[in-house]
N, C-alpha and C positions, 0 to 999 in steps of 0.2 A: 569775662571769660573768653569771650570773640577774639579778644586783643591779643591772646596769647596763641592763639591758634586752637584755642581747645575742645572748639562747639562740635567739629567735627569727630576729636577724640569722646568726646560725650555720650552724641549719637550711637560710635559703634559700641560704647562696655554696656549702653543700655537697652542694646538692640537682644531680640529676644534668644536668638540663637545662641547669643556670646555668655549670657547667664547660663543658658541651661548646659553648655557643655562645661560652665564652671562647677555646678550643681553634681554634670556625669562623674567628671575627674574626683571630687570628693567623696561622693558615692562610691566611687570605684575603690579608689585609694584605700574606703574605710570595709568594703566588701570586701579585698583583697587581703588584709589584715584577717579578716574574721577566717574567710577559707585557710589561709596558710594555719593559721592556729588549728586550724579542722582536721589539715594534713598533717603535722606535727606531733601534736599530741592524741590524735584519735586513729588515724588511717595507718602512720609509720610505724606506733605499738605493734598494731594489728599484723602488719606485714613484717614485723618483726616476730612476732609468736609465729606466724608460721614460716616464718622460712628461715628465723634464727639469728639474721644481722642488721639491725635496724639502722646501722648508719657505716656506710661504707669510705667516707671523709678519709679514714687511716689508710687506704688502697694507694699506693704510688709506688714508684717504679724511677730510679735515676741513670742519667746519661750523660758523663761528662760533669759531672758536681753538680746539674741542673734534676732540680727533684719537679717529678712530672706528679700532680696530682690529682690522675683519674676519678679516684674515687670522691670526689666533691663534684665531677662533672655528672658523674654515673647518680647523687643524689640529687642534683640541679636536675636531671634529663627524667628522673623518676618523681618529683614534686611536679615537677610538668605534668607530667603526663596523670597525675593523681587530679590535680586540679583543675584541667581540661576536663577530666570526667564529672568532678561534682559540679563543675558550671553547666557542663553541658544535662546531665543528666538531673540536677537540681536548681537550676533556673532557665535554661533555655527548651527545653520538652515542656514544661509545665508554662512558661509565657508562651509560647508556639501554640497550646493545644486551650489556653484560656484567648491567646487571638482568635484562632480558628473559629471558637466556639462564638464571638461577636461582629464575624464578620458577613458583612450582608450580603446577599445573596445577588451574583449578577442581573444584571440588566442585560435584556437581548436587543440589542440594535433597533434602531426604528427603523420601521420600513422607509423606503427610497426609492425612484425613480430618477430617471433619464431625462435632464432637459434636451430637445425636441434642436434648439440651438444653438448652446455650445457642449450640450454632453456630458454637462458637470451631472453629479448627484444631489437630487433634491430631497426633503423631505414628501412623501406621500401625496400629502393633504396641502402642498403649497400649491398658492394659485399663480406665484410669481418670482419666477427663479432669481435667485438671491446673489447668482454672479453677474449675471448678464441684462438681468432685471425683464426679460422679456414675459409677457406672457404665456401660461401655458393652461394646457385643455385639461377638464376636471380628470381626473383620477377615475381608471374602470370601475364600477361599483364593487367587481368580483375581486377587483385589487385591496380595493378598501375593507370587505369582509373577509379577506383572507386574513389579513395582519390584526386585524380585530378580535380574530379566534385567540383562546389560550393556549397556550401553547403544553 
């Protein structure tokens, strides 16, 4: 396989990234199927019952023997706009508020201090600053039980 050039093609279809957005695209593919059918046959009725014209495809208008057919844009621009809302309104609120719900709760910064010789920021409780390597003087006691408190 080397001889051919192909170890390097290997690596990347096998790299993790490159599956899962083959994984996304199917997924998507096979989502997008099921919504359109969602729009079609359950939403278009519905907006058809009330407002009278479920499919406005017949709508055009000619210029010169060139027939302009709005009305297949006006249903393209209204499936749009149908299916942006069940994505957004039936999978992205309900993933957004099951994130939410597992997501951990920040951490507040460690306390820090001033090295003495070049000024970097240290941790607290270092004895030996980690740029310059220099030693430094213990930490005020009052400094220490501040950042100790809960907060």
């Amino acid at each position: 396989m080397q001889q051919l050039g192909l170890g390097g093609f290997k690596k990347f279809i096998l790299r993790g990234n490159v599956v899962d957005l083959a994984v996304a695209v199917v997924i998507g593919a096979a989502f997008s199927s099921v919504v359109t059918a969602f729009v079609k046959d359950l939403i278009t009725p519905l907006l058809a019952a009330l407002g009278g014209q479920p499919d406005f495809s017949s709508l055009t208008f000619t210029i010169n023997n060139s027939q302009f057919r709005y009305g297949d844009f006006i249903n393209a621009v209204i499936s749009f706009l149908i299916i942006a809302f069940v994505i957004y309104y039936f999978v992205v609120m309900p993933v957004n508020s099951l994130m939410d719900r597992f997501k951990p709760e920040p951490q507040p910064p460690a306390p820090t201090r001033e090295c003495p010789e070049c000024l970097s920021k240290v941790p607290l409780n270092a004895k030996r600053c980690m740029y310059c390597t220099s030693e430094l003087p213990p930490a005020p006691a009052s400094d220490i039980a501040a950042a100790s408190r809960p907060r």
